[in-house]
KEZA-874505 format. One record per residue: residue number from 1; residue in one letter; x, z, y of N, C-alpha, C in turn. Coordinates in pm, whole numbers, always signed. Atoms other than C-alpha are relative to their C-alpha. Layout:
# residues N
SITE/NUM/A/X/Z/Y/X/Z/Y/X/Z/Y
...
END
This chain:
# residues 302
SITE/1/X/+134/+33/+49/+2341/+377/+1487/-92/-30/+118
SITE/2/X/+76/+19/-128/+2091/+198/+1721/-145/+88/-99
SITE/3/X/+74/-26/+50/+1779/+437/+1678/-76/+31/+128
SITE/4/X/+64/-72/-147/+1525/+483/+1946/-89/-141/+93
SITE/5/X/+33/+70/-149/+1269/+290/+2216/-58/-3/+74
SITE/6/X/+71/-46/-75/+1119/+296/+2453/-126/-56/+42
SITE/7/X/+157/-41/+61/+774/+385/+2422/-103/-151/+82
SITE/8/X/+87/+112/-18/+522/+52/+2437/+79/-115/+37
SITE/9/X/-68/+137/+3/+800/-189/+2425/+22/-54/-140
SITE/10/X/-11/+30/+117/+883/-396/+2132/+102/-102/-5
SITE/11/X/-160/+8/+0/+1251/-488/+2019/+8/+16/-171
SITE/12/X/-49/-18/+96/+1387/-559/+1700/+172/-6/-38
SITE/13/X/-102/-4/-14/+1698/-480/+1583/+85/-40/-170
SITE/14/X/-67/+51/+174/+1947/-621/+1246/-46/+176/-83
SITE/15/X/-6/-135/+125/+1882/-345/+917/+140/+50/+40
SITE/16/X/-115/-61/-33/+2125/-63/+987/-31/+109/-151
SITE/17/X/+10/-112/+79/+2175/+147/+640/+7/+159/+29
SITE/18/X/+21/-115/-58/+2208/+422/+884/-130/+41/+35
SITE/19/X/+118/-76/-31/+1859/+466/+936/-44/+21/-178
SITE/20/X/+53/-108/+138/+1807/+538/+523/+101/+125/+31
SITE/21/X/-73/-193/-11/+2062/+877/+616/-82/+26/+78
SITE/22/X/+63/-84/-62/+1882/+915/+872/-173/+77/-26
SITE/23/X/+168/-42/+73/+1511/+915/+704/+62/+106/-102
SITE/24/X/-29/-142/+134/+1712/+1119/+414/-20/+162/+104
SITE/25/X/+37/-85/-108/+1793/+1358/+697/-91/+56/+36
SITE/26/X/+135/-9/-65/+1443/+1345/+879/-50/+79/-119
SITE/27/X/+95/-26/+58/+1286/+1420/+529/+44/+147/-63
SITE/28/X/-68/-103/+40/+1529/+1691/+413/-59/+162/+89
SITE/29/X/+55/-123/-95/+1415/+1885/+721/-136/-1/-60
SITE/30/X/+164/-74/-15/+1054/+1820/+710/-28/+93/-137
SITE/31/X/+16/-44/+130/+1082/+1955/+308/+46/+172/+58
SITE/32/X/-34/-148/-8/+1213/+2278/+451/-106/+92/+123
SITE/33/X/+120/-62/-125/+930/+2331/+760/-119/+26/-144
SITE/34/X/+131/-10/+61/+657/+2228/+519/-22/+27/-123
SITE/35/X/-8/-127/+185/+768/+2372/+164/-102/-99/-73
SITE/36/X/+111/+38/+137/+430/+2343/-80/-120/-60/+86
SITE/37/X/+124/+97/-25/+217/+2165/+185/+41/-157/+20
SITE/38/X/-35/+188/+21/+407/+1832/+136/-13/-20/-154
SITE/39/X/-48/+58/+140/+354/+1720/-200/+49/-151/-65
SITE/40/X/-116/+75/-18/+599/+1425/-129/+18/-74/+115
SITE/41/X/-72/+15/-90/+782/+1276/+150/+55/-136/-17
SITE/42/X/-40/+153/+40/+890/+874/+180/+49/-23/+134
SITE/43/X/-39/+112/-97/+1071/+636/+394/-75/-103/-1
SITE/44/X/+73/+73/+5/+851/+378/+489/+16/-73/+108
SITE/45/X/+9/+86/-102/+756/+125/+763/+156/-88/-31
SITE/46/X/-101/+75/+34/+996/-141/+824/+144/+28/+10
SITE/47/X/-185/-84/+3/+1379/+59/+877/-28/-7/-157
SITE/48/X/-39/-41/+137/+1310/+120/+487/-2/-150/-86
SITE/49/X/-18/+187/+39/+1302/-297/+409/+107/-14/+25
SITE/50/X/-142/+8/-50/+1614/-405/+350/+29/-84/+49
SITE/51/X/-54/+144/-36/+1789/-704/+492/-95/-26/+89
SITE/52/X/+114/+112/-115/+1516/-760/+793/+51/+83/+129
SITE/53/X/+8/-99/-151/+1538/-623/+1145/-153/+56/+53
SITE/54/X/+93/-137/-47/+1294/-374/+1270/+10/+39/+147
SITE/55/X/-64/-70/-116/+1240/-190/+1545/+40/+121/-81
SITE/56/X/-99/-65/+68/+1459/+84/+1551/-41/+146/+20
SITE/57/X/+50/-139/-34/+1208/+367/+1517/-29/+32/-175
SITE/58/X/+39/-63/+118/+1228/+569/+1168/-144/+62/-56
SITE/59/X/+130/-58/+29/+865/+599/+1010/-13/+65/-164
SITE/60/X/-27/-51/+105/+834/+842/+744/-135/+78/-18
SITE/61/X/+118/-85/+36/+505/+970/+551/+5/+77/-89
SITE/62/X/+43/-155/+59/+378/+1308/+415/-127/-25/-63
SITE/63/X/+144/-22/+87/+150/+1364/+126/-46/+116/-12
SITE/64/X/+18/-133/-16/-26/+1649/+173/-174/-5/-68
SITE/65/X/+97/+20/+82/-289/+1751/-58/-124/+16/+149
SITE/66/X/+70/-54/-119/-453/+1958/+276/+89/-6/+119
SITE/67/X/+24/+18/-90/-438/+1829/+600/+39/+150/+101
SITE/68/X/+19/-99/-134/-475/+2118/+779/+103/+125/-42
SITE/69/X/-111/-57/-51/-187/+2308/+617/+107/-63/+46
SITE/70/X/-87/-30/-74/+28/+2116/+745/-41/-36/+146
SITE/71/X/-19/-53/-159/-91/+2132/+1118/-14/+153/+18
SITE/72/X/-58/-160/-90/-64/+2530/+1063/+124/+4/+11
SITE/73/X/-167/-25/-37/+346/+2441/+1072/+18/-57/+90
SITE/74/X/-50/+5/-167/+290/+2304/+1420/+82/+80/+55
SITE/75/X/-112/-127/-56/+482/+2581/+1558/+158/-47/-47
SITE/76/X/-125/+34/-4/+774/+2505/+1349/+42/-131/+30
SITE/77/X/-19/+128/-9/+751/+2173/+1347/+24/-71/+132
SITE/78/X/-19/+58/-126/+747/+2130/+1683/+161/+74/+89
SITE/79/X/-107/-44/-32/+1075/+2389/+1753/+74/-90/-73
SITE/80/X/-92/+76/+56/+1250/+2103/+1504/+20/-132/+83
SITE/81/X/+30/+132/-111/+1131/+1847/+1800/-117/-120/-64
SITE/82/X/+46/+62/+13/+852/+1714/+1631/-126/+15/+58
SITE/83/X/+89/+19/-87/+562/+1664/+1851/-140/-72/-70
SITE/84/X/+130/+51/+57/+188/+1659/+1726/-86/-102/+152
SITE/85/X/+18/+126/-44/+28/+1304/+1836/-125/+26/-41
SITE/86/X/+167/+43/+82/-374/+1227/+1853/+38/-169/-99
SITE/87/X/-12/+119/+53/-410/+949/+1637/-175/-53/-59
SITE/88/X/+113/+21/+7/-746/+750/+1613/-42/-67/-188
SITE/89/X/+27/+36/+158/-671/+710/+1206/-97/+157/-16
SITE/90/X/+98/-178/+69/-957/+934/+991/+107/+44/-105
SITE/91/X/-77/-83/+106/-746/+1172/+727/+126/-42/+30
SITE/92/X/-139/-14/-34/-453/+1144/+929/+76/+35/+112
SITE/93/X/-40/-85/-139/-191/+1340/+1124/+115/-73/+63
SITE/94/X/-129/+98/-17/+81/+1179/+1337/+86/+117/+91
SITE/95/X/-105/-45/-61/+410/+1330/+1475/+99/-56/+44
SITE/96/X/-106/+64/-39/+677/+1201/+1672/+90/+45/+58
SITE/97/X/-87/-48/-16/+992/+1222/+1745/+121/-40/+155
SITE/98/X/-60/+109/-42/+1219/+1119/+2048/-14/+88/+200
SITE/99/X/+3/-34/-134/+1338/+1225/+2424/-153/-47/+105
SITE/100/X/+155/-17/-53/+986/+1106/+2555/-61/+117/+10
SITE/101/X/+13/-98/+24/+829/+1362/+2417/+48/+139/+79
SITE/102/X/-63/-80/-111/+1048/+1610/+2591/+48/-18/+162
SITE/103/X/-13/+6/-88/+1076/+1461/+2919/+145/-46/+72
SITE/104/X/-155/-4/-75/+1468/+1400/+2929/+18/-139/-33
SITE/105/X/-32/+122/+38/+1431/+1026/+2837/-164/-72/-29
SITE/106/X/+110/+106/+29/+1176/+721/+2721/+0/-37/-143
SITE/107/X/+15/+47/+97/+1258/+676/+2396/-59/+86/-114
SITE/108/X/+69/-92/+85/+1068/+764/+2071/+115/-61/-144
SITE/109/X/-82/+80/+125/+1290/+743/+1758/-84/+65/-144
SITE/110/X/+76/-12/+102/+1043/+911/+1466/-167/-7/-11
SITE/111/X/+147/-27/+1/+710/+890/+1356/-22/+56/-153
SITE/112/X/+32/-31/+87/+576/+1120/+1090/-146/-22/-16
SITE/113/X/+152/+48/+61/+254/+992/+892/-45/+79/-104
SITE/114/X/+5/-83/+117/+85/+1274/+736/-162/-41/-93
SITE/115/X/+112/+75/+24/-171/+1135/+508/-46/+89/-165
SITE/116/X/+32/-77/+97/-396/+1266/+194/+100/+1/-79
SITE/117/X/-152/+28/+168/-152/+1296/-180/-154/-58/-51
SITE/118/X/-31/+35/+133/-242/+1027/-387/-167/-123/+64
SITE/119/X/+140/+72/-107/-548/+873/-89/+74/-161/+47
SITE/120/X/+11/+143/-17/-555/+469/-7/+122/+40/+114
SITE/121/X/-67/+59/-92/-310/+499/+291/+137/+56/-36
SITE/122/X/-85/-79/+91/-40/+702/+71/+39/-140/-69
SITE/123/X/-44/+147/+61/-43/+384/-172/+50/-101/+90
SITE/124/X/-44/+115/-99/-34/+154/+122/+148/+3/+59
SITE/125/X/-123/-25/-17/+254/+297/+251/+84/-58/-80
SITE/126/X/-131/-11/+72/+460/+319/-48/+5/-153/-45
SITE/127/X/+12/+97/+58/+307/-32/-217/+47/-134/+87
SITE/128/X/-66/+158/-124/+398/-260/+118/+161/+34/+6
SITE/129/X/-180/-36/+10/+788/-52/+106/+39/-81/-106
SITE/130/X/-84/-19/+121/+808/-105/-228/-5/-201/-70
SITE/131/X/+48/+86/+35/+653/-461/-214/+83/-94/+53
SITE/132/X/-143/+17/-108/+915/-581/+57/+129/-18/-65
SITE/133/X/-160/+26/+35/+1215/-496/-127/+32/-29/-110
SITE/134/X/+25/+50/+116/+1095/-620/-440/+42/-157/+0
SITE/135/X/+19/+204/+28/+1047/-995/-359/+57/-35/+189
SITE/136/X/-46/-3/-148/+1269/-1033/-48/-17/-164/+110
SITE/137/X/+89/+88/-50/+1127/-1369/+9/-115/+6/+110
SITE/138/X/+115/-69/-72/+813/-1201/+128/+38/+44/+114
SITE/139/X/-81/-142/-116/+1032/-941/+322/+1/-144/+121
SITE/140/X/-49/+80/-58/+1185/-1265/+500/-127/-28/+57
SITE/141/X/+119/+34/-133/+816/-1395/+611/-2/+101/+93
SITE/142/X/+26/-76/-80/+755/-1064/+757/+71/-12/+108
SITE/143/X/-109/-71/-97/+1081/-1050/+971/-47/-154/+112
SITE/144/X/+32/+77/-115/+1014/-1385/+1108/-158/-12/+83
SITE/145/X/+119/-17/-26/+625/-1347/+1152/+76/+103/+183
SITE/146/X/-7/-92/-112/+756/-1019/+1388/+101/-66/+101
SITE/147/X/-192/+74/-184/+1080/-1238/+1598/-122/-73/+75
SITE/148/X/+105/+57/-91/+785/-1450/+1662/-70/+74/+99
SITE/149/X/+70/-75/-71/+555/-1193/+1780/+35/+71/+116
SITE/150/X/-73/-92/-76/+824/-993/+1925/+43/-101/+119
SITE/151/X/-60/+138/-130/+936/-1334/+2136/-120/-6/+120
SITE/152/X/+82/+42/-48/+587/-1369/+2251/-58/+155/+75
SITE/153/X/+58/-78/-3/+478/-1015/+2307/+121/+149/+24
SITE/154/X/-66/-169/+27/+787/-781/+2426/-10/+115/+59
SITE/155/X/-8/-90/-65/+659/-527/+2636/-146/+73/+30
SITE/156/X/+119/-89/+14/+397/-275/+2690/-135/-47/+10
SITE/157/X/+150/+58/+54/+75/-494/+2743/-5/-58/-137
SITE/158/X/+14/+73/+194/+181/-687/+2408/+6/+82/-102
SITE/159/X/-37/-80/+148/+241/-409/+2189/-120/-45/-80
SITE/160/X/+133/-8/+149/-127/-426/+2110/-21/-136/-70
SITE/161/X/+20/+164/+58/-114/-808/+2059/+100/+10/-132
SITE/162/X/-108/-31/+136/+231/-739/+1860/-45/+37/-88
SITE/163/X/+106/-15/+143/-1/-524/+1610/-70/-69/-51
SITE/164/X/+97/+41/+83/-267/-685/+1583/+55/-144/-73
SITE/165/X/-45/+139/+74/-68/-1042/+1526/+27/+36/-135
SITE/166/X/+7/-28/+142/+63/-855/+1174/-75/+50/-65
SITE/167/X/+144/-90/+36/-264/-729/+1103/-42/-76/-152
SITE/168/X/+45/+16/+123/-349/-1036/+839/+81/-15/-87
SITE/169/X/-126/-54/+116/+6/-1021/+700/+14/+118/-72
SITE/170/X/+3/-153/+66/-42/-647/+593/-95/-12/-60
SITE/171/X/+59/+8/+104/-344/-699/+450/-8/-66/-129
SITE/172/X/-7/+28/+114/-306/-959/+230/+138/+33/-60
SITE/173/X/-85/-23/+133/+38/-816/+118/-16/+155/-53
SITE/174/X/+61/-156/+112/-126/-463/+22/-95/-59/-116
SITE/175/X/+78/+53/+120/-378/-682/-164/+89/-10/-113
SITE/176/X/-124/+34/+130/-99/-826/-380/+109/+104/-72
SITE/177/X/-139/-108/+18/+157/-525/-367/-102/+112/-97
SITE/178/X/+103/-141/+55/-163/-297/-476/-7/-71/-145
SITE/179/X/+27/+55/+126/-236/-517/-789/+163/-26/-72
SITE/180/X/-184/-11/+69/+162/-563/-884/-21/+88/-16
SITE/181/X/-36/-119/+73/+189/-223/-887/-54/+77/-76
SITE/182/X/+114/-52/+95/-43/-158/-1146/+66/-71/-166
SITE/183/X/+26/+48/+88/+81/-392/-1374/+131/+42/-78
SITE/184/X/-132/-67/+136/+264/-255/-1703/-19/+153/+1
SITE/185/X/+26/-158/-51/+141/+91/-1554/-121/+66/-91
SITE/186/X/+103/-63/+27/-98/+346/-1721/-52/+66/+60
SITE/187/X/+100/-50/-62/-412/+415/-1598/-139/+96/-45
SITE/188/X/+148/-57/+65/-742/+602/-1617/-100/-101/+56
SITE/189/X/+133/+115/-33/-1066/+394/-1587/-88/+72/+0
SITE/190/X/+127/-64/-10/-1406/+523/-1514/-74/-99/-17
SITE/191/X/+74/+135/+41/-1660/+270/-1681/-135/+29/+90
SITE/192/X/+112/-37/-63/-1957/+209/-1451/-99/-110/-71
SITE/193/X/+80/+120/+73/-2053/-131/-1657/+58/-4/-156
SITE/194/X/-78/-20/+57/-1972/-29/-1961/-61/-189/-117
SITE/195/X/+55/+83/+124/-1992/-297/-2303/-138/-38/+9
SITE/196/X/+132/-10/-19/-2324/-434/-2314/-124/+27/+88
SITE/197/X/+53/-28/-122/-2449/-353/-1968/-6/-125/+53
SITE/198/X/+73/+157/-54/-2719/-625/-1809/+26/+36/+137
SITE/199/X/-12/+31/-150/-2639/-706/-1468/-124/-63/+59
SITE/200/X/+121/+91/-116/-2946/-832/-1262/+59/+19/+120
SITE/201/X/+17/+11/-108/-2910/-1007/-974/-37/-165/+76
SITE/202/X/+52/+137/-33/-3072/-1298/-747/-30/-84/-128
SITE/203/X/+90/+99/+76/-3280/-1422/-1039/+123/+3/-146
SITE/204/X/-93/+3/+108/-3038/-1404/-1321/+50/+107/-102
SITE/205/X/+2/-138/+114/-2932/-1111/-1615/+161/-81/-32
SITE/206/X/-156/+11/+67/-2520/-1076/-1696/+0/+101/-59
SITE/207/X/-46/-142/+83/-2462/-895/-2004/+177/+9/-41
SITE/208/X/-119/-26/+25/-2108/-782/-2041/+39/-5/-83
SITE/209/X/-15/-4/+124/-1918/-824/-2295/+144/+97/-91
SITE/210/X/-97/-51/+0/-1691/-616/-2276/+29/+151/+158
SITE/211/X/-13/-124/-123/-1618/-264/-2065/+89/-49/+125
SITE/212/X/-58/+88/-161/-1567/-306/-1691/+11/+128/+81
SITE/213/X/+6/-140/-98/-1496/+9/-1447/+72/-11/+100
SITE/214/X/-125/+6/-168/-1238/+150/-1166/+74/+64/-19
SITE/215/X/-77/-137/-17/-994/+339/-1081/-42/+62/+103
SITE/216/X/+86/-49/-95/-1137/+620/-905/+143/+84/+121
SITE/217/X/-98/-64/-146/-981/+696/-553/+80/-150/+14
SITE/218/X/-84/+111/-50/-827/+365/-529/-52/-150/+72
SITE/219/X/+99/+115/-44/-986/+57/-280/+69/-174/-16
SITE/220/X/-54/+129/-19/-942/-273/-378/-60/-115/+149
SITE/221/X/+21/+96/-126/-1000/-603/-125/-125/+10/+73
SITE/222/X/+158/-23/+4/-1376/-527/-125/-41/+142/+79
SITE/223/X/+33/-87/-31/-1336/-198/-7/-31/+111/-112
SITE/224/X/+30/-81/+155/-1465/-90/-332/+145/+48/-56
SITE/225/X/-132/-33/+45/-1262/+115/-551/+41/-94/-113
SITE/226/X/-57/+98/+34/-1032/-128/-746/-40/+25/-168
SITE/227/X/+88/+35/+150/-1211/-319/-1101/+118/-14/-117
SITE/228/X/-80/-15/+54/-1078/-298/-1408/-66/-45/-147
SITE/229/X/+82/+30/+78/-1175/-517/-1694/+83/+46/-159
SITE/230/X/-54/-100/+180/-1089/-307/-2069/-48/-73/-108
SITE/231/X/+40/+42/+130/-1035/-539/-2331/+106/+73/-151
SITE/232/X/-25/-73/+57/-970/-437/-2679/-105/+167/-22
SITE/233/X/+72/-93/+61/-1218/-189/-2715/-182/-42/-48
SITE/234/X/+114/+52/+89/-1525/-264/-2933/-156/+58/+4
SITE/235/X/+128/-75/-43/-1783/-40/-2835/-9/+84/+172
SITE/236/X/-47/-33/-164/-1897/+98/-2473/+54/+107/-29
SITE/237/X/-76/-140/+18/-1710/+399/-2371/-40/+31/+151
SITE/238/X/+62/-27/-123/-1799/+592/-2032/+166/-12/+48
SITE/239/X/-120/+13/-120/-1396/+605/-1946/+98/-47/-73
SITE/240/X/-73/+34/+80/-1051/+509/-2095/+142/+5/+71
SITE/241/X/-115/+16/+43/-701/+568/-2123/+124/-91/-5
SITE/242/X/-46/+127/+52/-517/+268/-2072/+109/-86/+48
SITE/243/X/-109/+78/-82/-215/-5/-1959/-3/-132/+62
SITE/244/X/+18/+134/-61/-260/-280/-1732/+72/-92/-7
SITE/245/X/-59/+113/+46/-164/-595/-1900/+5/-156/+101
SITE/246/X/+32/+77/-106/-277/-826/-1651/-46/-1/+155
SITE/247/X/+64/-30/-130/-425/-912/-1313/-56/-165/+13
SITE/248/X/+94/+74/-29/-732/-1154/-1259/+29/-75/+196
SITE/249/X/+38/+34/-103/-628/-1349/-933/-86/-55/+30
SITE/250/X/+55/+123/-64/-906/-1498/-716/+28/-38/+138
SITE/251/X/-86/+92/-84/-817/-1739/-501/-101/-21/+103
SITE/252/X/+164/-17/-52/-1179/-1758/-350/-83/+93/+43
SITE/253/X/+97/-154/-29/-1257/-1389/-315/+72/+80/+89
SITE/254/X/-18/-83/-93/-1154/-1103/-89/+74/+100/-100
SITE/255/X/-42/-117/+86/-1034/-908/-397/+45/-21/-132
SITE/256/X/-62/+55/+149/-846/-930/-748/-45/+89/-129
SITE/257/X/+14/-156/+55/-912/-752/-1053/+72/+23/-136
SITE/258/X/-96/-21/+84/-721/-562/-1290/-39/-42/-169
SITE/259/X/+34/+0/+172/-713/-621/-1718/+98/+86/+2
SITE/260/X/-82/-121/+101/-614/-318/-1939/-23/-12/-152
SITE/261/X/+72/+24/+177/-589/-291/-2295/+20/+131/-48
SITE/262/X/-42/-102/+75/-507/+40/-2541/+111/-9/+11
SITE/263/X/-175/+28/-44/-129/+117/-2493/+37/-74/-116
SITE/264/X/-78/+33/+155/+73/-87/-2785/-69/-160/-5
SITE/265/X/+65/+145/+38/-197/-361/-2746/+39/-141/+81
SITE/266/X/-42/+83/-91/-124/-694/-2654/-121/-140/-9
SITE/267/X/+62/+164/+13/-317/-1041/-2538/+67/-55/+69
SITE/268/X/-56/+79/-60/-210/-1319/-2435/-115/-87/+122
SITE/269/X/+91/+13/-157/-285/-1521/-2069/-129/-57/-73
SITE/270/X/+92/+68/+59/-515/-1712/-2295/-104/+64/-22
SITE/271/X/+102/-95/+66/-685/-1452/-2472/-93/+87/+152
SITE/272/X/+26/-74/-105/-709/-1251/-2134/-92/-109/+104
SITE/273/X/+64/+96/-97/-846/-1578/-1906/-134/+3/-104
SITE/274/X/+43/+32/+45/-1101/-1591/-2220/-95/+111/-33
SITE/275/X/+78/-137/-33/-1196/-1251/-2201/-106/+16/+83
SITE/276/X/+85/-4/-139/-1338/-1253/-1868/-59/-121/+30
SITE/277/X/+73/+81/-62/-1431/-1582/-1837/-199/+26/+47
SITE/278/X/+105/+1/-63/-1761/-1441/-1804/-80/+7/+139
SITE/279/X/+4/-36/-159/-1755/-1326/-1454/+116/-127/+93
SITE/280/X/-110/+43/-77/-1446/-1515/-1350/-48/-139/+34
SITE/281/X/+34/+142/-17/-1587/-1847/-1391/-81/-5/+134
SITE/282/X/+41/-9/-121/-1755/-1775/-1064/+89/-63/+99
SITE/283/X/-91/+43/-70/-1437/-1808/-928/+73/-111/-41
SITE/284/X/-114/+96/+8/-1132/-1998/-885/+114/+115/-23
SITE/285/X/-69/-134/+26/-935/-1737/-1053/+110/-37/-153
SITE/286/X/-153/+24/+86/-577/-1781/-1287/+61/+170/-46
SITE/287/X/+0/-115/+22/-449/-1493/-1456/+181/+1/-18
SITE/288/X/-122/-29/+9/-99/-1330/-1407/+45/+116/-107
SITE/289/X/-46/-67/+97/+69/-1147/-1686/+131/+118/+75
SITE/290/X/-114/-60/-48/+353/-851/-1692/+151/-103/+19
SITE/291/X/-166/+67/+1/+606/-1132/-1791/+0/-90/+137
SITE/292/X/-34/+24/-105/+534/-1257/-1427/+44/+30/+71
SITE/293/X/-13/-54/-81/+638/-1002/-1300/+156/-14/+118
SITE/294/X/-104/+53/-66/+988/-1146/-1203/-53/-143/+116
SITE/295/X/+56/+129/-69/+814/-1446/-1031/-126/+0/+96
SITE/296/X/+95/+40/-51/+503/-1305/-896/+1/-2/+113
SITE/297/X/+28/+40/-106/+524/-1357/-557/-57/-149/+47
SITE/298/X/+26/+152/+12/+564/-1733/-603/-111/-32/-24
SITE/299/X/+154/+22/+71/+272/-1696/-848/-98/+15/+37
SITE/300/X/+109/-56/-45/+49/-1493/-673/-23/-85/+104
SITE/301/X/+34/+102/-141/+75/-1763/-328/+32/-134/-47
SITE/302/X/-24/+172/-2/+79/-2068/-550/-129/-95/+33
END
């Protein structure tokens, strides 16, 4: 198994199914240091994409409701060789793994990402893994985006260029991976515009026609937490219950937004583009259904 490198260089290497034993491995332990302050454990970063080359450093994140129990298992965690890292992310802890660290070598072969349960960089994680090996098309830009980068950028002054070059590839595929993975899914909504709610703004009054909210704790493109337009219900409601039938792309905006209906209920793209046209017509915005869901990659970058 090639696993390991050395620290501020950048090297990719073919997918080795030996680094999923080895994340099984990695995570098997950390489940036995950190017991009830992990409340789950993932393979992530690029070793967990299949079919691409990577570098050949295992990144694996921790959901931890509290933060700060698990840096009281520093102690053990660090007799297992895992080594607490500053890291200039907010609500997050980093650990690594790798003869650096100890002085008998240069290379780093783990990084543990301990991040809130159930907080924006938790989703990100799992929604760019899971978004990757979904539509391996996508996967494929990524790998060549990084040969490029990695051609241009292999050694310790480029690392930071190496990042930042995949900087607008990660964002817009959490945009997309975050709204896929919603769709066919049940959610809760928190209505902040509910039915019948006038919008003023710059000279103008939008009355809704229909309930509009979020999901709370979750940021869509905007930063804001991610919209959610609830059709099928006939009167306002302050929250709701519900399954995301669709997804409002705009093609023009910084951000997408979700349609839900009552579970059981169904519209069609028609009904759903006809729904919203109130707001949407702003945009340049097409609406993707669940039965895209075999195709949306195509769909979503047509």
């Amino acid at each position: 198994m090639t696993l390991g490198l050395k620290r501020g260089t950048v090297a990719l290497c073919p997918h080795e199914t030996a680094w999923e034993e080895e994340a099984a491995r990695t995570i098997n332990t950390l489940r036995g240091i950190l017991g009830d302050a992990a409340q789950d454990i993932a393979h992530v970063g690029s070793t967990s994409i299949q079919n691409i080359m990577a570098k050949p450093i295992v990144d694996i994140a921790v959901a931890a409701e509290n933060l700060d129990s698990v840096l009281a298992k520093e102690p053990a965690l660090l007799k297992a060789g895992f080594y607490h890292r500053n890291t200039p992310l907010p609500e997050q802890l980093l650990f690594a793994r790798g003869s650096y660290y100890t002085d008998a070598g240069e290379e780093q072969t783990h990084f543990i990402h301990v991040v809130k349960a159930g907080g924006q960089d938790w989703h990100n994680y799992i929604n760019f893994r899971d978004y990757m090996n979904a539509y391996p098309a996508a996967a494929k830009a990524y790998e060549a985006l990084k040969l490029r980068l990695a051609a241009a950028c292999p050694a310790d002054a480029g690392r930071e260029q190496y990042l930042a070059g995949k900087h607008g590839f990660i964002v817009h595929t959490l945009r997309k991976a975050m709204v896929w993975s919603y769709l066919g899914k049940n959610v809760h909504i928190e209505m902040d515009r509910p039915l019948g709610y006038v919008h003023k703004k710059n000279g103008y009054a939008l009355t809704y026609p229909l309930n509009y909210g979020y999901i709370p704790g979750v940021l869509g493109g905007d930063g804001e937490e991610l919209d959610v337009y609830l059709l099928g219900v006939n009167e306002p409601v302050p929250a709701a219950d519900c399954t995301v039938v669709g997804v409002a792309r705009r093609l023009n905006d910084v951000e997408d937004k979700l349609i839900a209906a009552p579970a059981g209920m169904a519209f069609t793209r028609e009904e759903m583009a006809a729904a919203v046209r109130f707001q949407e017509q702003y945009y340049d915005t097409f609406i993707l259904t669940c039965e895209d869901l075999p195709d949306f990659e195509a769909l979503y970058e047509r």
